[in-house]
PALUM-203650 format. One record per atom (N, C-alpha, C, O): x, y, z. Coordinates in steps of 0.2 Angstrom, whole numbers, plus 5000, padded with zeros to 4 digits. Each point is the difference from the previous one (the first is absolute). Layout:
residues N
XYZ/...
END
This chain:
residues 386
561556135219/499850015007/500250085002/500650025000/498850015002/500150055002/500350035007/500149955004/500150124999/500650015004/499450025006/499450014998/500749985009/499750005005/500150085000/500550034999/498750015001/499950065003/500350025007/500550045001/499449945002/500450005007/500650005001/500449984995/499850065011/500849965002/500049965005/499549995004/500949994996/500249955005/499950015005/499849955003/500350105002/499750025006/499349995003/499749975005/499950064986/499349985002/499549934998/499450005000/501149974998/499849935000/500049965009/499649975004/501150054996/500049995006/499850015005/500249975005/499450074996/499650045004/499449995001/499650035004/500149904990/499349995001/500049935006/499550005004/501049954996/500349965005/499850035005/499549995003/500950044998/500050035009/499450035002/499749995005/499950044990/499550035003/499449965003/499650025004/500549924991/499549935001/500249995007/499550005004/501349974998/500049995007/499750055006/499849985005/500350104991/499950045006/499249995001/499850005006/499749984989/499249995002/500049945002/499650015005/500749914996/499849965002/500449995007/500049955003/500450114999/500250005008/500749945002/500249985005/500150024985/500649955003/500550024996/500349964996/499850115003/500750034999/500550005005/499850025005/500849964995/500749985002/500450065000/500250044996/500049955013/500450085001/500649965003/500049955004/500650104995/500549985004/500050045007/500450055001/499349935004/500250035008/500749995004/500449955002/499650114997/500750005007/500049975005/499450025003/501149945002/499849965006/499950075004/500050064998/499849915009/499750045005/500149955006/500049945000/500050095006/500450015006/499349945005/499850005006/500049944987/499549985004/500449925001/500549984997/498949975008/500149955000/500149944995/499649984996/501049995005/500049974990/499649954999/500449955002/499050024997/499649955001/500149974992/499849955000/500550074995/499950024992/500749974997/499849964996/500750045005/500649994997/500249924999/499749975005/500549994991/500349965002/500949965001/500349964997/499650095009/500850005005/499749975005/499950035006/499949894994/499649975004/500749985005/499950025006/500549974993/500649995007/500350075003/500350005005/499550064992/500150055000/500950015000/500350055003/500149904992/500650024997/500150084997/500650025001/499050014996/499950054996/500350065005/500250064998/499749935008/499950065005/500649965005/500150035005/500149924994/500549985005/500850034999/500450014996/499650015011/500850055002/500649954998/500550014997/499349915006/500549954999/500149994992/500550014997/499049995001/500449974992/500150064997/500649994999/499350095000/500350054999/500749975001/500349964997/500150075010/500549995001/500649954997/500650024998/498749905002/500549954997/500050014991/500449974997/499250075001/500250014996/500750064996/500449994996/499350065008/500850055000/500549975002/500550024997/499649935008/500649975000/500349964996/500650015000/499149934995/500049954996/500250074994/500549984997/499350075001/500050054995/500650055001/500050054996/500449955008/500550035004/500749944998/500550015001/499449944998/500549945000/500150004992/500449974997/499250055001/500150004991/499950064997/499650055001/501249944996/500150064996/499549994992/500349974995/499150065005/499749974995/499650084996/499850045004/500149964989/499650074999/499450015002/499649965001/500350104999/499150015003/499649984997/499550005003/500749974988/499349984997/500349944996/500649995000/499149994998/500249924996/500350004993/500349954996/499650125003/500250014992/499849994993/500150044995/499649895006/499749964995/499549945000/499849985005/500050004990/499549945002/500449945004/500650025002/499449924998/500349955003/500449974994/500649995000/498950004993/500649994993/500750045000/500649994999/499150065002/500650054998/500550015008/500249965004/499850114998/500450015004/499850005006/500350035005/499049944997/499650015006/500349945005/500050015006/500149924992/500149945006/500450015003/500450054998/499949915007/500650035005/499849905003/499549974998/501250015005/500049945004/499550015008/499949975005/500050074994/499650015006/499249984999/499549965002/500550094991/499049964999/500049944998/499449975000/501149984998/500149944998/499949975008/499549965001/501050065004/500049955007/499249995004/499849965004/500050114994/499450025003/499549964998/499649965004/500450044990/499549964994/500149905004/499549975001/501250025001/499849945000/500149995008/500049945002/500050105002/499750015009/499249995000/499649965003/500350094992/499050015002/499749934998/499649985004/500749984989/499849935000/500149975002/499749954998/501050035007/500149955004/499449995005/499649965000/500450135005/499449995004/499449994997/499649995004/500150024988/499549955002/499849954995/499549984996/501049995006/500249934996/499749994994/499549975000/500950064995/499850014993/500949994997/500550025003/499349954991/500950024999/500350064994/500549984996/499350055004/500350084997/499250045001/499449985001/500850114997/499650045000/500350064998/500650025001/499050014995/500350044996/499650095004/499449995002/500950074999/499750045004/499850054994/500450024995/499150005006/499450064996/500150065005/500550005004/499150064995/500350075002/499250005003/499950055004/499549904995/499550015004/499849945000/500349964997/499150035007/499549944999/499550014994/499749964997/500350135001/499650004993/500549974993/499749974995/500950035005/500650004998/499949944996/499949984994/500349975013/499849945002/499649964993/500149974994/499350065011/499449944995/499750034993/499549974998/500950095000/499950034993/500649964997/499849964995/500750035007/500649974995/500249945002/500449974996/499250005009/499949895000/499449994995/500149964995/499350085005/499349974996/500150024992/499749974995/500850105003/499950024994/500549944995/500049994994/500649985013/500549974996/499949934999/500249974995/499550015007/499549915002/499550004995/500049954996/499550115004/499449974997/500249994993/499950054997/500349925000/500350004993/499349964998/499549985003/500550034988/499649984996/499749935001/500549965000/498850015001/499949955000/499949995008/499549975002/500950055002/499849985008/499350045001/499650044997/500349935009/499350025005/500350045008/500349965003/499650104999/499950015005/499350025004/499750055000/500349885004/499350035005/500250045007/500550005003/498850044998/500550035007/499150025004/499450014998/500949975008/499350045004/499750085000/500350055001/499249944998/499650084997/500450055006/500050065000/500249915005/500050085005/501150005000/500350025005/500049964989/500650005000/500250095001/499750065001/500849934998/500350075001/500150044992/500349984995/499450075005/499950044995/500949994994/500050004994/500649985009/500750004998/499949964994/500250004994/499249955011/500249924994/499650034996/500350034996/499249975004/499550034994/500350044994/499949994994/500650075010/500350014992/500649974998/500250014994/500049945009/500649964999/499649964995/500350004994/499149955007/499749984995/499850044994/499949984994/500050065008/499950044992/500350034996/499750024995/501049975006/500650014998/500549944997/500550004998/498949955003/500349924997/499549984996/499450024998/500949915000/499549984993/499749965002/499849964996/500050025012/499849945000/499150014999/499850055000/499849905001/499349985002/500050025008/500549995004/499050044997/499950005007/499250015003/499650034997/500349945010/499449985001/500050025006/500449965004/499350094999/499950035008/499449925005/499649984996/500550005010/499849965002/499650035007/500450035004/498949954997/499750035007/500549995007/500149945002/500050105001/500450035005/500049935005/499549995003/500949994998/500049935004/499949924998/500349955002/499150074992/499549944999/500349984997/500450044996/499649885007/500549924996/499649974994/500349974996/499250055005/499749964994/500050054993/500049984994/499850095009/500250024994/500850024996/500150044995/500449935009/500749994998/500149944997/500349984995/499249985008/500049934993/499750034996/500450004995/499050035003/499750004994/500650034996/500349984995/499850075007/500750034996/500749954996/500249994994/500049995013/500449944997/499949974995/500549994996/498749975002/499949964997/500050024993/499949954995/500150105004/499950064991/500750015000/500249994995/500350025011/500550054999/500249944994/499749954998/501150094998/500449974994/500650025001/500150065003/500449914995/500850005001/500250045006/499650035003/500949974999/500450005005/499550055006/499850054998/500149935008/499550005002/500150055009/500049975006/500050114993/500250025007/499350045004/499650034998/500449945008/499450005005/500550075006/500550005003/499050064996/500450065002/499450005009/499449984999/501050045007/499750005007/500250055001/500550024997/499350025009/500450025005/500049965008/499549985001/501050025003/499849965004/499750035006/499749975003/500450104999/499650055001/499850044996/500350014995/498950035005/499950014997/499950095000/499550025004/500950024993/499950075002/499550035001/500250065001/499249944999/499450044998/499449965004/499450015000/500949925005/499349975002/500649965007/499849975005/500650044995/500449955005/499949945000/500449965003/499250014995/500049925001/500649954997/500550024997/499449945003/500549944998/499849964994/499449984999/501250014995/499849974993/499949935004/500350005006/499349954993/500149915002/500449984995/499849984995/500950045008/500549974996/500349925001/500349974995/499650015010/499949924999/499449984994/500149944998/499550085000/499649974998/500050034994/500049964995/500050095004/500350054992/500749964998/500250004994/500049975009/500849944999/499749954998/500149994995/499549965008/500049954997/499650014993/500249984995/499250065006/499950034991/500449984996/500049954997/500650105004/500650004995/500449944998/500349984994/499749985012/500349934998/499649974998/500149944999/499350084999/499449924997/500050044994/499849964996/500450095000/499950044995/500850014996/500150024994/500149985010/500850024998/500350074997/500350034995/499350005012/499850074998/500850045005/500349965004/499950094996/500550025002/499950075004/500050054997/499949945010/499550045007/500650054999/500549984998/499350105004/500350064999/499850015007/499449985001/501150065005/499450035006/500350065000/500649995002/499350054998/500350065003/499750025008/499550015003/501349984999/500150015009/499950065003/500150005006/499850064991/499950075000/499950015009/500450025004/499049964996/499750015008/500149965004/499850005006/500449954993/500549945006/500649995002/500249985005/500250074990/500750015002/500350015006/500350064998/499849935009/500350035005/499249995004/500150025006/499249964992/499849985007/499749955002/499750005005/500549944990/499549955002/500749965004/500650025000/499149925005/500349995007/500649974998/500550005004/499649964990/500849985000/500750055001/500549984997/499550065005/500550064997/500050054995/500450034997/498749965003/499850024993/500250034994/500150054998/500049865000/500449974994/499549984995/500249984995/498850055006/499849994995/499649945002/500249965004/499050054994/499849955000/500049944995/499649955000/500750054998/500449934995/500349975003/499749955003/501050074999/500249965006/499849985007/500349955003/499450084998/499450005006/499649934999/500149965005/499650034989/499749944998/500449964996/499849954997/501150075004/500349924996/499750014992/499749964997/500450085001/499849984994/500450024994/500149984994/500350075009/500850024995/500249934992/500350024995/499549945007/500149954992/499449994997/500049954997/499550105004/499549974996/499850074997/499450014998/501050055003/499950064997/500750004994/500549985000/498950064995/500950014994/500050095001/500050034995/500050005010/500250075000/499550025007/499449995000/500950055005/499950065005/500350074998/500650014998/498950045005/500250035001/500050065007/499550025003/501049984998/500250055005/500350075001/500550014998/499050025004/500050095000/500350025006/499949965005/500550084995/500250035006/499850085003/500350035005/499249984992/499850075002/499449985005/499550034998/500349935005/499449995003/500549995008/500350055003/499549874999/500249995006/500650015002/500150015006/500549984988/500650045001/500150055000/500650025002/499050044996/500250065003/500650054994/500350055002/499749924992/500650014996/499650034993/499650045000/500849894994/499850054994/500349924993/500549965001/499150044995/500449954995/499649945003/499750015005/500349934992/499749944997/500449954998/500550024997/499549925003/500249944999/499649934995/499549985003/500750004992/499749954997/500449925003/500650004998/499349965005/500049935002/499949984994/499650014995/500949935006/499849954995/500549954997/500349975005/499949994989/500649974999/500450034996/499850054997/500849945003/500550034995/499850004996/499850064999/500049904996/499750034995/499450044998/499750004994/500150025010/499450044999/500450075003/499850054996/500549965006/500450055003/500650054994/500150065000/500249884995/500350004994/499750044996/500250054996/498849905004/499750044994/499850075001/499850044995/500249975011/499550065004/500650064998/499850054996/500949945005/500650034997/500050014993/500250054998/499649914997/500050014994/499350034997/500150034995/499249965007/499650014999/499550045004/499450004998/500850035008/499650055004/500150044997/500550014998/499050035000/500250084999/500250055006/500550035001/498949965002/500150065006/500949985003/500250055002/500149894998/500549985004/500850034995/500550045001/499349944994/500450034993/500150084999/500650025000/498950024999/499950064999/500050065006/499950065000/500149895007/500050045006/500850015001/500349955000/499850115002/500650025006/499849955006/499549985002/501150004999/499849965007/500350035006/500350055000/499449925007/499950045004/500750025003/500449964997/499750075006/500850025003/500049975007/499749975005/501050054993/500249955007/499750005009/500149955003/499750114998/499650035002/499549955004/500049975005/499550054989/499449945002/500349955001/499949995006/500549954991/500249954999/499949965008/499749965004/501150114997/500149995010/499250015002/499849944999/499750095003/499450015002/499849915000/500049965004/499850044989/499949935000/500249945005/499749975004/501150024994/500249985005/500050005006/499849955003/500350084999/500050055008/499149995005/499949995005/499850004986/499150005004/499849935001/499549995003/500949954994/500049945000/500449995006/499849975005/500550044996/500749975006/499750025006/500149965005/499250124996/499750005005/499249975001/499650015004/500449964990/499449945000/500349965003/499649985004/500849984997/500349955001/499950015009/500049965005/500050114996/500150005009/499350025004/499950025006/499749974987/499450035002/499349955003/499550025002/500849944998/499349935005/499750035003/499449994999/500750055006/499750035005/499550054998/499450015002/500850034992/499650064996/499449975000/499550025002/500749914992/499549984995/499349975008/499450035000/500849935004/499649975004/499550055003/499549985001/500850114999/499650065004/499550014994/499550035002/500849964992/499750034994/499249975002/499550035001/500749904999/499449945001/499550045004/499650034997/500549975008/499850035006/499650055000/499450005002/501050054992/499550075000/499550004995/499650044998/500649904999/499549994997/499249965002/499450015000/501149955003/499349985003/499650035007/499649975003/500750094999/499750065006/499550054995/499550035002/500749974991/499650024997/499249974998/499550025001/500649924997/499549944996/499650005008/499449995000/500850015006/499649995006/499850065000/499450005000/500850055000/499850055002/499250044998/499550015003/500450004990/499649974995/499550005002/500249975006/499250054994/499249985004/499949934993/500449984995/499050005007/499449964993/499950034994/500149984994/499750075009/499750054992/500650014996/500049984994/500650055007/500750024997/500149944996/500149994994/499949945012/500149954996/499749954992/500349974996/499250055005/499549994997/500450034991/500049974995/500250095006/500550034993/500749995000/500350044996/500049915007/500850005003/500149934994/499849945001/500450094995/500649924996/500149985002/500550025003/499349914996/500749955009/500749994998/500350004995/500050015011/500750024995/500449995007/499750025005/501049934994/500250005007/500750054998/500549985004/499750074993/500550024999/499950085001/499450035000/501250004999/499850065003/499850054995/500350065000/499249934995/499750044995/499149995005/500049945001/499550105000/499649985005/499550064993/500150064998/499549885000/499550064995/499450005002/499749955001/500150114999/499350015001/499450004996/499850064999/499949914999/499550014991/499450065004/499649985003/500650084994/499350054999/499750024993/500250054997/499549925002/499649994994/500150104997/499650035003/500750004992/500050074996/500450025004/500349985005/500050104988/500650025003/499850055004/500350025004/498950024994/500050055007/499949975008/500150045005/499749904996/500049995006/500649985003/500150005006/500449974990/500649975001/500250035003/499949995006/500450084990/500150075000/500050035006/500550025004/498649974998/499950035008/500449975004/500550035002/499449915001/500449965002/500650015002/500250005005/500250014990/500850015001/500050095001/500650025003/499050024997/499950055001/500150015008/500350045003/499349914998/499950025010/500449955003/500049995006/500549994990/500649965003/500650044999/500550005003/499450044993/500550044999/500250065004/500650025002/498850025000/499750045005/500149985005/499950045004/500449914998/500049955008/500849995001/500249975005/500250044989/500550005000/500549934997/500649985001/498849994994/500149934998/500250014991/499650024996/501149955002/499950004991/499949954998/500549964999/498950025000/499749944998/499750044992/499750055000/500549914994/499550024994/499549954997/499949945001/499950104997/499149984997/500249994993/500150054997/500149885000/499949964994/499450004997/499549965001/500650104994/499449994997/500149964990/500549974997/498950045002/499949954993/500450054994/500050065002/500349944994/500149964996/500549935003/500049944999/500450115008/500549945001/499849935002/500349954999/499150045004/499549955003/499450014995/500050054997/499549895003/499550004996/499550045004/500150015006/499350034990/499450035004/499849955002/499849954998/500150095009/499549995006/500649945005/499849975005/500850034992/500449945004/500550085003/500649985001/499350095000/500450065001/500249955010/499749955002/500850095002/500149975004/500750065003/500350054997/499849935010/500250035004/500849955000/499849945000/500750064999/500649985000/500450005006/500550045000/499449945004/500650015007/500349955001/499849945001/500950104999/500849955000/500350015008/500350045002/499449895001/500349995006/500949994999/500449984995/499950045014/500650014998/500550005007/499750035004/500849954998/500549985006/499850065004/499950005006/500250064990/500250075004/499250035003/500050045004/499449924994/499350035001/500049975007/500349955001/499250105006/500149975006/499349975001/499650014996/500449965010/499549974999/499250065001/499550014998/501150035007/499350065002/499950014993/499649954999/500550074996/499950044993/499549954997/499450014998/500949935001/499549954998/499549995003/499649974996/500250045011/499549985001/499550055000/499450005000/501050085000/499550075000/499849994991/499450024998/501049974999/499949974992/499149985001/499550034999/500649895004/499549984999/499350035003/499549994997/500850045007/499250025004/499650084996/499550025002/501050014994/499650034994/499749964994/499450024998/501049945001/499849964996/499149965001/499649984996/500550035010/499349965001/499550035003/499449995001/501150085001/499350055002/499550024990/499450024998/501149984999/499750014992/499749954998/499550014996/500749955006/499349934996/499550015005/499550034999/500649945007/499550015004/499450064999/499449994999/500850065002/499450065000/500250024990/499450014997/500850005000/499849984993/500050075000/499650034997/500950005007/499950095000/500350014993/499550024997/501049974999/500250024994/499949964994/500350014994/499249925009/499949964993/499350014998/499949974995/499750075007/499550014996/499750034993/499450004999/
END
């Protein structure tokens, strides 16, 4: 086998160029001084003066090092990520959990540790990019399932072979809507199939003290693993696997990502804590959250509607079919004082490109409602979708 002419620079350089003709080359933008319509810091924890504070206070009470040192095998755990570990799953009524350094973290080192030889993992086509490499990094069989449809999760079912995991999100990152996880359950128990949900976008805002739509529906015994992220509605950093002791055992002996990572410092830990203890006082948040959500979904003309993913949670998507009109779009919200971004394809399928806007506590209602009335001066008169 002969030696590539090339170096490596310009192998590489034939990629990007591709991106740069079809107008979906990926750039890192620095924030700017605009409207946050984009983030998801839906309780607006992220930017809160109170948990700052309670967290320097909590972190002032322990004489602890600046960094963890090591992974959790070695010199990284402390009885504090233990106590913590088993607070997060009392509240949501799971009985252990083992904590990850991400929600990517997470669902790379639950699916790659599971899928062992011989299992099936199915999961819904619009899952989260983590599980996908999580799956690919295991031995199991695996079978993507059309995005909601119950019947084609039976046909799946009915091929699947040995030990048997059906992967959901219960919110879903890229479309807002909600898994049918009451009915994606009962599948599982007529199949004896083992439901995964990752909690990512539900954590901290759905109405029960957002505890998670699993809990929300009572459904906490009929999942064998949640997961819960902390960089979204909590405002923080680090991830959570739910589930039983022994699955949490295996996850320690058999995660990689969990094994070979530095674990998080004490630091974070407090954050975490600190970010959960101000969910707990947050009812009032989550109720306005409701609210501005649905000032937005009012606000809306017909036509806007017409491309709006139904979605009752604070992810509000707009489908504009290509990434240069997406583009436009998010261009003249940006101009307006709005950071809303334009999802384009690879990350979404072509012609499914779309406008991402992350409702949120701290958005007022003037803002959302001047939101919308750009938004509908552009469909309406079709000044930039031509």
């Amino acid at each position: 086998m002969s030696r590539s002419k090339f170096s490596a620079d310009q192998i590489l350089v034939v990629p990007l160029q591709k991106r740069k003709e079809q107008n979906t080359l990926r750039k890192l933008v620095l924030p700017e001084q605009l409207l946050d319509f984009c983030s998801n810091d839906y309780l607006g924890f992220a930017r809160s003066e109170k948990l700052s504070i309670a967290i320097s206070k909590a972190c002032k009470k322990l004489n602890e090092n600046n960094g963890s040192t090591g992974s959790r095998l070695l010199a990284g755990n402390s009885a504090f990520a233990e106590k913590l570990e088993m607070y997060i799953a009392k509240f949501h009524n799971a009985p252990s959990g083992l904590i990850f350094n991400s929600g990517y973290d997470a669902n790379v080192g639950l699916f790659s540790a599971i899928g062992l030889k011989g299992s099936t993992i199915i999961y819904d086509e619009l899952i989260h990019a983590s599980v996908h490499d999580g799956i690919k990094l295991s031995y199991a069989t695996s079978y993507p399932f059309k995005h909601n449809d119950l019947e084609h999760l039976e046909q799946r079912l009915k091929i699947a072979e040995g030990i048997i995991y059906v992967a959901v999100e219960s919110i879903y990152s890229m479309d807002g809507d909600y898994a049918l996880l009451k009915e994606i359950s009962f599948l599982c128990d007529k199949y004896n199939a083992n439901l995964i949900v990752d909690e990512a976008h539900a954590t901290g805002v759905t109405k029960n003290n957002g505890k998670g739509r699993v809990q929300e529906l009572k459904l906490e015994n009929k999942i064998f693993a949640r997961i819960h992220t902390f960089g979204k509605g909590l405002g923080c950093h680090g991830a959570i696997v739910l589930g039983s002791n022994l699955l949490r055992d295996f996850l320690i002996n058999f995660s990689r990502p969990f094994i070979y990572s530095t674990a998080l410092p004490i630091r974070s830990l407090v954050a975490i804590q600190q970010s959960y203890s101000l969910l707990q006082q947050s009812g009032g948040d989550i109720k306005k959250l409701q609210k501005q959500i649905n000032t937005f979904k009012k606000g809306i003309s017909k036509t806007v509607k017409q491309f709006l993913i139904a979605s009752d949670s604070p992810i509000q998507c707009i489908v504009i079919a290509g990434n240069d009109d997406v583009k436009k779009v998010s261009g003249i919200l940006r101009n307006n004082g709005f950071d809303i971004r334009s999802i384009l394809n690879p990350t979404v399928p072509k012609g499914k490109e779309r406008l991402r806007i992350c409702i949120h506590t701290f958005n007022t209602t003037k803002e959302i409602k001047h939101l919308c009335n750009i938004l509908n001066d552009c469909f309406e008169k079709k000044r930039e979708l031509r």
